[in-house]
mmCIF file of the N, C-alpha and C atoms, coordinates in Angstrom:
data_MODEL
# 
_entry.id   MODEL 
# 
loop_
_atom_site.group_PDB 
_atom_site.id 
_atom_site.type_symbol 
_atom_site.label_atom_id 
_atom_site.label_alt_id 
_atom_site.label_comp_id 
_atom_site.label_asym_id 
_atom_site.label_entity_id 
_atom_site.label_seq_id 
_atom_site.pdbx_PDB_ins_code 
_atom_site.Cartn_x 
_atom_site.Cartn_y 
_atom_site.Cartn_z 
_atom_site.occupancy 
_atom_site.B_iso_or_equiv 
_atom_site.pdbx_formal_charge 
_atom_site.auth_seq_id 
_atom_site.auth_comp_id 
_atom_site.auth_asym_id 
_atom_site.auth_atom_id 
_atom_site.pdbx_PDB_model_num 
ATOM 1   N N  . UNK A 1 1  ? -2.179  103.412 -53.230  1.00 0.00 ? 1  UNK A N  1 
ATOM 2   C CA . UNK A 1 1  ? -2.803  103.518 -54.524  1.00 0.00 ? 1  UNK A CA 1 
ATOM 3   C C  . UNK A 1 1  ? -2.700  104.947 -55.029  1.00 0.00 ? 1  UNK A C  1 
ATOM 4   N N  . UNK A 1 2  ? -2.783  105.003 -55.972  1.00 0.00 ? 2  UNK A N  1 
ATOM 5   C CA . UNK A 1 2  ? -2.296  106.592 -56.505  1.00 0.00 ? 2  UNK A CA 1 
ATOM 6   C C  . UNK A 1 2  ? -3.915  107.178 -57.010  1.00 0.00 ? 2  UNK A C  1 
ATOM 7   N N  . UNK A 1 3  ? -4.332  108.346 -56.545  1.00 0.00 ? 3  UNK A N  1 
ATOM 8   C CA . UNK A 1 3  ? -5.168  108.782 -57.373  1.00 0.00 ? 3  UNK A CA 1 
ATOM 9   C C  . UNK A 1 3  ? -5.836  108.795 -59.228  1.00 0.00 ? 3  UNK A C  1 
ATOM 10  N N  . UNK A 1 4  ? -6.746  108.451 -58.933  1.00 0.00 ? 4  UNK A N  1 
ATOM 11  C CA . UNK A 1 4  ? -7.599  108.663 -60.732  1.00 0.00 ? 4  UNK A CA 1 
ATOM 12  C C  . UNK A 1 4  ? -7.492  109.713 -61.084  1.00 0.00 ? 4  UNK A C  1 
ATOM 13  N N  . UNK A 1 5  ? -6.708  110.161 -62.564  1.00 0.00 ? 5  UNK A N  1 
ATOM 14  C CA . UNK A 1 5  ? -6.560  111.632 -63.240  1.00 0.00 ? 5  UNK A CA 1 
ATOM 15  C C  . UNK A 1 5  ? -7.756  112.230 -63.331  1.00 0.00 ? 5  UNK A C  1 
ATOM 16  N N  . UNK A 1 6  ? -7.668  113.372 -63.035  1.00 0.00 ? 6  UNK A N  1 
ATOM 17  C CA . UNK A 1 6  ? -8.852  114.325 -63.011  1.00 0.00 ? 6  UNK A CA 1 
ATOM 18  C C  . UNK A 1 6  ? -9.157  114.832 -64.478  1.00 0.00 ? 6  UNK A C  1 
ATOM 19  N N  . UNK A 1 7  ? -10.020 114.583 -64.612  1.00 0.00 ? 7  UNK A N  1 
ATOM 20  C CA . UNK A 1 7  ? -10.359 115.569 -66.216  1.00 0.00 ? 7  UNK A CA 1 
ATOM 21  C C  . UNK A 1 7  ? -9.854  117.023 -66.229  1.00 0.00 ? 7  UNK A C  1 
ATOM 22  N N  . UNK A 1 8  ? -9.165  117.490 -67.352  1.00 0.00 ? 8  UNK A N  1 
ATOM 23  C CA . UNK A 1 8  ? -8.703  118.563 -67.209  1.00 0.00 ? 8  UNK A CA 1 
ATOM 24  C C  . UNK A 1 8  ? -9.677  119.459 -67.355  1.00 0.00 ? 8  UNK A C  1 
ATOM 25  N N  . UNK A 1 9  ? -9.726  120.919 -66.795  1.00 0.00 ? 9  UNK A N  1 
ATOM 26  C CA . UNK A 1 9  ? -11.100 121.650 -67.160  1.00 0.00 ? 9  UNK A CA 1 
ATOM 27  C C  . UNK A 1 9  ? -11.435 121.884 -68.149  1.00 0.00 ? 9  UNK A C  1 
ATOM 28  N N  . UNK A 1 10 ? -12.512 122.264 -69.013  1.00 0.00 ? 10 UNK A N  1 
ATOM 29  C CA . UNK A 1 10 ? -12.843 122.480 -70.030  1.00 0.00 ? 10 UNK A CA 1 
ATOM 30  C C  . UNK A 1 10 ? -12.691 123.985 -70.964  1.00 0.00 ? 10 UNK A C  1 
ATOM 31  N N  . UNK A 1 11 ? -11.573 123.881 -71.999  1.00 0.00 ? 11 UNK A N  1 
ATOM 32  C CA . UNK A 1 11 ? -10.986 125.193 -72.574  1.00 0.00 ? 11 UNK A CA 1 
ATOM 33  C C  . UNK A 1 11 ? -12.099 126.039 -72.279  1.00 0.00 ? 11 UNK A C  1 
ATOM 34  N N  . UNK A 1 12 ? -11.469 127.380 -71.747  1.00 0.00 ? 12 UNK A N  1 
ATOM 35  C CA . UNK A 1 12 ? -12.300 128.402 -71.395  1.00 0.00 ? 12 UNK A CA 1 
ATOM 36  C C  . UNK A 1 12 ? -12.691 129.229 -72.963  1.00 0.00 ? 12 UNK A C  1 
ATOM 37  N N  . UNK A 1 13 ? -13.629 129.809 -73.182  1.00 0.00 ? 13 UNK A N  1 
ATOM 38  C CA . UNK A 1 13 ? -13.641 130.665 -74.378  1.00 0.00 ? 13 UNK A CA 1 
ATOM 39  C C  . UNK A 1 13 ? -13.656 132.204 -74.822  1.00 0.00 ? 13 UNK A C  1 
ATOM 40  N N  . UNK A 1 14 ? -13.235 132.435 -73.495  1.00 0.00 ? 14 UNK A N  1 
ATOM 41  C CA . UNK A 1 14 ? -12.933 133.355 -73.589  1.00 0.00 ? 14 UNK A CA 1 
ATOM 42  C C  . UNK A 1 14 ? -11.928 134.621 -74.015  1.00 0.00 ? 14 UNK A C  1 
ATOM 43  N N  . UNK A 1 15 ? -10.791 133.602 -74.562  1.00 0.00 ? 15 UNK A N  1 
ATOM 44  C CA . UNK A 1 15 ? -9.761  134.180 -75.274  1.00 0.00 ? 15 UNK A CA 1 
ATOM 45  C C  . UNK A 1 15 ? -10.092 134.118 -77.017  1.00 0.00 ? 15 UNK A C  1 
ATOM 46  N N  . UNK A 1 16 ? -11.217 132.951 -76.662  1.00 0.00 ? 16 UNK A N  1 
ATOM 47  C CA . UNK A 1 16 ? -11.670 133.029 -78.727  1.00 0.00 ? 16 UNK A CA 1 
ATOM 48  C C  . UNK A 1 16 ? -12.500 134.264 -78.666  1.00 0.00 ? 16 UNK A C  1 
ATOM 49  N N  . UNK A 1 17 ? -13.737 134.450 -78.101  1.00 0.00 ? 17 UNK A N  1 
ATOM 50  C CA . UNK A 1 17 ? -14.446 135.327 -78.078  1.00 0.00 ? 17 UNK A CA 1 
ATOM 51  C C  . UNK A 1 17 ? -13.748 136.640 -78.002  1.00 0.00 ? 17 UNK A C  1 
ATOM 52  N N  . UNK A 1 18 ? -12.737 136.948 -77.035  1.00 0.00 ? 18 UNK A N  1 
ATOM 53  C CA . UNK A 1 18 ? -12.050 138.329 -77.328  1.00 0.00 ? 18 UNK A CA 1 
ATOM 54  C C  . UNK A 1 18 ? -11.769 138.197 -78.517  1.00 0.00 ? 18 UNK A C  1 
ATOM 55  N N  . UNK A 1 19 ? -10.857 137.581 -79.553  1.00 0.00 ? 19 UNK A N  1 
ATOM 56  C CA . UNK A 1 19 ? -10.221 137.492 -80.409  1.00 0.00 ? 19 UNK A CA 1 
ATOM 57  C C  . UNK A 1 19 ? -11.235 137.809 -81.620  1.00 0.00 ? 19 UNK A C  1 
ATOM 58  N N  . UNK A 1 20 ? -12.283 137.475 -81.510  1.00 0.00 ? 20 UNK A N  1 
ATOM 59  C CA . UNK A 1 20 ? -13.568 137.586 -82.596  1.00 0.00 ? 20 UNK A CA 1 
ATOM 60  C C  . UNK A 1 20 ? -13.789 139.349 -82.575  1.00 0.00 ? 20 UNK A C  1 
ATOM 61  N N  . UNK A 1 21 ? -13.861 139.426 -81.409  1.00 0.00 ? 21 UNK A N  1 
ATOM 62  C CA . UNK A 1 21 ? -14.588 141.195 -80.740  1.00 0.00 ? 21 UNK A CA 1 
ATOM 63  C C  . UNK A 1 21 ? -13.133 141.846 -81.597  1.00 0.00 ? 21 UNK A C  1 
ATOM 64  N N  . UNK A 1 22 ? -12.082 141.432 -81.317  1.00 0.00 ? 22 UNK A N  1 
ATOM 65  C CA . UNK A 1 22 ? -10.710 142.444 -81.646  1.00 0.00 ? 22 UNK A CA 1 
ATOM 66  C C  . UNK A 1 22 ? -11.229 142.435 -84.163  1.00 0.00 ? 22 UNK A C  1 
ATOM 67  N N  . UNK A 1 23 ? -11.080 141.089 -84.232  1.00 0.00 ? 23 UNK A N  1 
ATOM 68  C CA . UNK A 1 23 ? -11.439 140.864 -85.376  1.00 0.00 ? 23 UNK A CA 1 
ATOM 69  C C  . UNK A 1 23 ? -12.570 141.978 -85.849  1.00 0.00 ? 23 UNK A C  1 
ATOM 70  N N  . UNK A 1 24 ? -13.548 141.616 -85.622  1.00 0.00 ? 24 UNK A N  1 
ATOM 71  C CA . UNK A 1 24 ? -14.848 142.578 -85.670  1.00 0.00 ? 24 UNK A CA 1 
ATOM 72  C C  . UNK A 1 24 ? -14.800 143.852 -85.949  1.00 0.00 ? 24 UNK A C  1 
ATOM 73  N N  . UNK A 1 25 ? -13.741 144.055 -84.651  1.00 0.00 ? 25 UNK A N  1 
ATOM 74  C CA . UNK A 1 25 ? -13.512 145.737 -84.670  1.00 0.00 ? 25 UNK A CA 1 
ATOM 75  C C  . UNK A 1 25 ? -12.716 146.240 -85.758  1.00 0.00 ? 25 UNK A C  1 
ATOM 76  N N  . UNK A 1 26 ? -11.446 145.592 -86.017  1.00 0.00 ? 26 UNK A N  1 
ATOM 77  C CA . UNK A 1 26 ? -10.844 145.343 -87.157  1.00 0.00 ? 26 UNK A CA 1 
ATOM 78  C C  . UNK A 1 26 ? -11.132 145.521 -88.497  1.00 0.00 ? 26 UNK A C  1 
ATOM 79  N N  . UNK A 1 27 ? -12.474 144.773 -88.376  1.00 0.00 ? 27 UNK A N  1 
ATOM 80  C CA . UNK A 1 27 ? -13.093 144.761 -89.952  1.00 0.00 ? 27 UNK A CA 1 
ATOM 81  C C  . UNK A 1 27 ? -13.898 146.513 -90.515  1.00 0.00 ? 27 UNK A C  1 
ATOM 82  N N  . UNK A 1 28 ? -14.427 146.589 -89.047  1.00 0.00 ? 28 UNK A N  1 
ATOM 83  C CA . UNK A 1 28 ? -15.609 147.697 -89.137  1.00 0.00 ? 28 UNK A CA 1 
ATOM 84  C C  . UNK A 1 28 ? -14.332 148.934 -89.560  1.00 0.00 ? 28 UNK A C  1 
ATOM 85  N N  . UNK A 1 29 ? -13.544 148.690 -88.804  1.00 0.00 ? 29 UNK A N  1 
ATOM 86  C CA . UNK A 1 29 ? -12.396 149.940 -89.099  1.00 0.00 ? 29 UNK A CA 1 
ATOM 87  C C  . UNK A 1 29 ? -12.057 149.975 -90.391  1.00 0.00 ? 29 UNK A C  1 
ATOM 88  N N  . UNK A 1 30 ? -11.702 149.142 -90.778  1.00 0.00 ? 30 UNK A N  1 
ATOM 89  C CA . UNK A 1 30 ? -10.590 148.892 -92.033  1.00 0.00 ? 30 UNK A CA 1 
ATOM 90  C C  . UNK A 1 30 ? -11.884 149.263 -93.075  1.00 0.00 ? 30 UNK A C  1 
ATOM 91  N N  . UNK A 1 31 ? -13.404 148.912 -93.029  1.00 0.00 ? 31 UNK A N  1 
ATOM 92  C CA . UNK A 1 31 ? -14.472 149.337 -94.105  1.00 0.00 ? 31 UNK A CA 1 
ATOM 93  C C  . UNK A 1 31 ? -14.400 150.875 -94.613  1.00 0.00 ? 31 UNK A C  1 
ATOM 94  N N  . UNK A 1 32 ? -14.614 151.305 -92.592  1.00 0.00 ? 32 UNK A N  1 
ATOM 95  C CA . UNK A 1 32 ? -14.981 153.088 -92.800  1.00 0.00 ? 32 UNK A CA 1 
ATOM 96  C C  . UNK A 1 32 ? -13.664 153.557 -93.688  1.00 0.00 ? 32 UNK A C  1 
ATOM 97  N N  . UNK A 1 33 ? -12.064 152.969 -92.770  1.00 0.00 ? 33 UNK A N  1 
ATOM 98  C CA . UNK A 1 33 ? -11.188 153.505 -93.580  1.00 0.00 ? 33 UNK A CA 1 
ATOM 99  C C  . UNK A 1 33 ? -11.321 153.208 -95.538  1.00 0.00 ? 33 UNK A C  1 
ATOM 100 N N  . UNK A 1 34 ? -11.684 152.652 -95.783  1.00 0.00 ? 34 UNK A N  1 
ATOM 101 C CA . UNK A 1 34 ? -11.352 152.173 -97.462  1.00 0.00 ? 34 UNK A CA 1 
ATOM 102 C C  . UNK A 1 34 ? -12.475 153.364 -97.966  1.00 0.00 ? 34 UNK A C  1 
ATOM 103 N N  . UNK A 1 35 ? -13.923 153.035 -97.152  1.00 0.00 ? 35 UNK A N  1 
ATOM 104 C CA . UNK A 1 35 ? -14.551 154.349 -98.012  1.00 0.00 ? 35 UNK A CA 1 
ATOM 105 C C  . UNK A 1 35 ? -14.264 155.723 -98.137  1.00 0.00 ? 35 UNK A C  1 
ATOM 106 N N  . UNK A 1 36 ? -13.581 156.065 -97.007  1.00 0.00 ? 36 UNK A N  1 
ATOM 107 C CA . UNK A 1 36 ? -13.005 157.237 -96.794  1.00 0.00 ? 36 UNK A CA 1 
ATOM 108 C C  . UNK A 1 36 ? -11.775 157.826 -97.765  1.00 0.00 ? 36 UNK A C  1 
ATOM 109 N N  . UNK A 1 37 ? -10.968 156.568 -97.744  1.00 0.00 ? 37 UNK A N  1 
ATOM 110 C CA . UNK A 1 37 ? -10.373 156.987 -98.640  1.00 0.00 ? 37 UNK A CA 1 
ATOM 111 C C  . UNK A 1 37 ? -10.598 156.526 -100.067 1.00 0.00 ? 37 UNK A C  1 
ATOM 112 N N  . UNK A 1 38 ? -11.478 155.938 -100.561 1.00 0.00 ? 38 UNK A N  1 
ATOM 113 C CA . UNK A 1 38 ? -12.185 156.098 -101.816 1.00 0.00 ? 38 UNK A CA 1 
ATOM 114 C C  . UNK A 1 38 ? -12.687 157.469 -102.350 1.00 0.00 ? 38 UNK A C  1 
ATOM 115 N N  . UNK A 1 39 ? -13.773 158.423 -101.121 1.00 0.00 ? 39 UNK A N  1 
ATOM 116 C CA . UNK A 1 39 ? -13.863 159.219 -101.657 1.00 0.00 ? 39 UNK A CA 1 
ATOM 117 C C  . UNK A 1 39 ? -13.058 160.362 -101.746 1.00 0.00 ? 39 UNK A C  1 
ATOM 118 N N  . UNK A 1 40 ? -12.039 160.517 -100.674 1.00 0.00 ? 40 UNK A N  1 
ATOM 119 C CA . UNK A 1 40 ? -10.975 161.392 -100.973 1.00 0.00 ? 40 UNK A CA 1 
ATOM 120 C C  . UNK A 1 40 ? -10.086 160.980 -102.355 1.00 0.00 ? 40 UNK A C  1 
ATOM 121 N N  . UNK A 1 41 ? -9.756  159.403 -103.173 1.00 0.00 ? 41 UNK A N  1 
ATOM 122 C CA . UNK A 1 41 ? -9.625  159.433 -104.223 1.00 0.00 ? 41 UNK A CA 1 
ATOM 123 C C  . UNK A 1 41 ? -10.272 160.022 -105.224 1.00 0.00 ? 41 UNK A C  1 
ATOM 124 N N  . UNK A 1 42 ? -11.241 159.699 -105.314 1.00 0.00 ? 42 UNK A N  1 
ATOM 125 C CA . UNK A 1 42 ? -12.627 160.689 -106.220 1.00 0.00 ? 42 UNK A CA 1 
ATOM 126 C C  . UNK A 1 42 ? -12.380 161.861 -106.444 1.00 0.00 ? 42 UNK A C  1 
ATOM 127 N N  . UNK A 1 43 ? -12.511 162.826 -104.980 1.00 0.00 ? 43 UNK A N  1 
ATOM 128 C CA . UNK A 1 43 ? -12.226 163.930 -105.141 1.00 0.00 ? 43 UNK A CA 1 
ATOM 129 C C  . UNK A 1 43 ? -10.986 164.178 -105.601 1.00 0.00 ? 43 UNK A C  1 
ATOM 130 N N  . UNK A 1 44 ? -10.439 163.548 -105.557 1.00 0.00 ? 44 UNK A N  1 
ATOM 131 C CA . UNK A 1 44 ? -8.798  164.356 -106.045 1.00 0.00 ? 44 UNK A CA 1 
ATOM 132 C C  . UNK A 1 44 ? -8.438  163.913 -107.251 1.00 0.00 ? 44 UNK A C  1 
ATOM 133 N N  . UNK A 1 45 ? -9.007  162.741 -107.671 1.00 0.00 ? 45 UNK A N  1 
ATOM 134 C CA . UNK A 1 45 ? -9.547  162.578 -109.614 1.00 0.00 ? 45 UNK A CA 1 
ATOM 135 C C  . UNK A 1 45 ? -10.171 163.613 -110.267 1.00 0.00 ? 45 UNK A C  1 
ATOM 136 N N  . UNK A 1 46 ? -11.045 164.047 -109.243 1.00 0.00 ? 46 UNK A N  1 
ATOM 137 C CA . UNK A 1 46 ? -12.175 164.893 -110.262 1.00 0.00 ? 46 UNK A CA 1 
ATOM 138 C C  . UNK A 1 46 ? -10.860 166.312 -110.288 1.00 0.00 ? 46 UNK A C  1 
ATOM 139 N N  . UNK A 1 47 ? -10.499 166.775 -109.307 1.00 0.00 ? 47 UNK A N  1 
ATOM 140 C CA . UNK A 1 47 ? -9.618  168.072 -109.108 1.00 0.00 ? 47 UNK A CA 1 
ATOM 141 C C  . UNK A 1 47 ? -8.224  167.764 -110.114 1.00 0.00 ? 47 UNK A C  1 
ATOM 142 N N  . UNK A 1 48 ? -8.125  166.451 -110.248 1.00 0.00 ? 48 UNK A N  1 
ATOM 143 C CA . UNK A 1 48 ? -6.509  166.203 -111.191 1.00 0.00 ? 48 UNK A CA 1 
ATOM 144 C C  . UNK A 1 48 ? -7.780  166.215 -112.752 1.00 0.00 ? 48 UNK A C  1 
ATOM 145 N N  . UNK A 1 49 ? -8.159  166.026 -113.005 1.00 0.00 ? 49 UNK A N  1 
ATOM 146 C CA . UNK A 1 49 ? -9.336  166.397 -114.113 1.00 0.00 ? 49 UNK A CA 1 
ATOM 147 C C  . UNK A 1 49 ? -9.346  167.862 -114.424 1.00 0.00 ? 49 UNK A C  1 
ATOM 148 N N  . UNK A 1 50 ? -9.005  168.330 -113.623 1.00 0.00 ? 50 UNK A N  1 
ATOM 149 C CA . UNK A 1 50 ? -9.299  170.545 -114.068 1.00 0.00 ? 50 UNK A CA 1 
ATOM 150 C C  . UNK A 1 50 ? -10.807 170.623 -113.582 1.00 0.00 ? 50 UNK A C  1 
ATOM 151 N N  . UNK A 1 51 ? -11.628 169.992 -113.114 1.00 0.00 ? 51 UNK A N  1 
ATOM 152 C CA . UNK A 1 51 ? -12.821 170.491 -112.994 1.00 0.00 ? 51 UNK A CA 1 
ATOM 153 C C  . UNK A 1 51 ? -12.686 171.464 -111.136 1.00 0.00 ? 51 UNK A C  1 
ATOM 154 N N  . UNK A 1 52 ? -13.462 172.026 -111.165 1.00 0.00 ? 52 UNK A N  1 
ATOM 155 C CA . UNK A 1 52 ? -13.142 173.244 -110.080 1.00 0.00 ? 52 UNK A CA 1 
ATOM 156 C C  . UNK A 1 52 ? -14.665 172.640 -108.765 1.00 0.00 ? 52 UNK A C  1 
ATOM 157 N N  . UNK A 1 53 ? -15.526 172.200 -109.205 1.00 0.00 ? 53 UNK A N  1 
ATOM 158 C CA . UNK A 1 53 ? -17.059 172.168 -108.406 1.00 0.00 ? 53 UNK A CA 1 
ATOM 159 C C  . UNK A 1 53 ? -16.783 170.551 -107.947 1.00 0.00 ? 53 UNK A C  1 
ATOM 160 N N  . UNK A 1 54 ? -15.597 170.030 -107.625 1.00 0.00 ? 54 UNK A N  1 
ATOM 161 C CA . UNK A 1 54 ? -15.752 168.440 -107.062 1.00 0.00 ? 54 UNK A CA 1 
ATOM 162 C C  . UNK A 1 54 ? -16.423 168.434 -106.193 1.00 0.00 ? 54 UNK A C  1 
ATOM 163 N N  . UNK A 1 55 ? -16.150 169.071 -104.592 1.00 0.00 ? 55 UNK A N  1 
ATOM 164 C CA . UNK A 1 55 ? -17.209 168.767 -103.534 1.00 0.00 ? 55 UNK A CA 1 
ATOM 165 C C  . UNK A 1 55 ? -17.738 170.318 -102.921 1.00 0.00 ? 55 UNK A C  1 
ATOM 166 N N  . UNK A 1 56 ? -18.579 169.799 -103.805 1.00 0.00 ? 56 UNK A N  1 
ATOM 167 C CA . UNK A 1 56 ? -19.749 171.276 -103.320 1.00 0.00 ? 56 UNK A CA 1 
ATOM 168 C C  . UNK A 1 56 ? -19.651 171.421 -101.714 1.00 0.00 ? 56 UNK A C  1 
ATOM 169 N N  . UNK A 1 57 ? -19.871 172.781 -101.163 1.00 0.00 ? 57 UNK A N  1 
ATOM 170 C CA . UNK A 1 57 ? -20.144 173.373 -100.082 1.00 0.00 ? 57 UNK A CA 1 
ATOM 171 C C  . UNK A 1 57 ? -21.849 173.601 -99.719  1.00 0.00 ? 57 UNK A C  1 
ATOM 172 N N  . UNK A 1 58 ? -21.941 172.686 -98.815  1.00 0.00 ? 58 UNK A N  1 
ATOM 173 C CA . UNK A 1 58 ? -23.145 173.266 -98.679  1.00 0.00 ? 58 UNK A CA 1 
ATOM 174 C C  . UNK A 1 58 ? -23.627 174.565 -97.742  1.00 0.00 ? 58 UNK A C  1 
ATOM 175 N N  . UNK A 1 59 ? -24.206 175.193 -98.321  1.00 0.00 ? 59 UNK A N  1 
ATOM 176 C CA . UNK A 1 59 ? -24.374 176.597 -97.516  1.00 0.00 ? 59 UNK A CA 1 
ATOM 177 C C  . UNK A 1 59 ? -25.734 176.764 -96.686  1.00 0.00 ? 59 UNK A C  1 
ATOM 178 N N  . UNK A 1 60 ? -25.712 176.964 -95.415  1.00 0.00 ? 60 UNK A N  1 
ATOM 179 C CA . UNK A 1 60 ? -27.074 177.201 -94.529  1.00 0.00 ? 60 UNK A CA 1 
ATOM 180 C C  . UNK A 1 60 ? -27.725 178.348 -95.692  1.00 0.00 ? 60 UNK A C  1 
ATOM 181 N N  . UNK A 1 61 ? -29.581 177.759 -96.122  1.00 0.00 ? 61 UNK A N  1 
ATOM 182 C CA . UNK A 1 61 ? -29.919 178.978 -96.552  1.00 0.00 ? 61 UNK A CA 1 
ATOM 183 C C  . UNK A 1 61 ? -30.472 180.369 -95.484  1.00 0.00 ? 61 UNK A C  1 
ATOM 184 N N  . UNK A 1 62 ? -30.184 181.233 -95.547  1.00 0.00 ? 62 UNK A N  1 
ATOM 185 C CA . UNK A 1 62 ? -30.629 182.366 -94.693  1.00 0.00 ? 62 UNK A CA 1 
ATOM 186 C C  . UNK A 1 62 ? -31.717 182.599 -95.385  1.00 0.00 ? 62 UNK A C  1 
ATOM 187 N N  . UNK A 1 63 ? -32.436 183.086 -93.465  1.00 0.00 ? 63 UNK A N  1 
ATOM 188 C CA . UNK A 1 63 ? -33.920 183.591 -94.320  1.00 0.00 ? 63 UNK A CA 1 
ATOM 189 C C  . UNK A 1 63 ? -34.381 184.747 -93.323  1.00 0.00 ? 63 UNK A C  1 
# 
């Protein structure tokens, strides 16, 4: 008599779950990058503008 098929194991999830974490990370990156370079657009609008005071320096006050 031939053996009864065994249920195959049950998909592991651990290759979705990495794939989410890689995603995730992905997203968070790609945010910081866009604001970053939003405001380096800004600044370099305001400087193609002629204005001279785009991003102020802030100076420690001495006392």
């Amino acid at each position: 008599m031939s053996s009864p098929e065994q249920d195959p194991e049950p998909d592991s999830r651990r290759g979705a779950i990495f794939g989410l974490i890689v995603i995730a990370v992905l997203v968070v990156a790609g945010y910081f990058l866009v604001n970053s370079l939003r405001e380096k657009g800004n600044i370099e609008d305001c400087l193609m503008s002629g204005r001279h005071n785009c991003a102020p320096i802030e100076t420690p006050s001495s006392r």
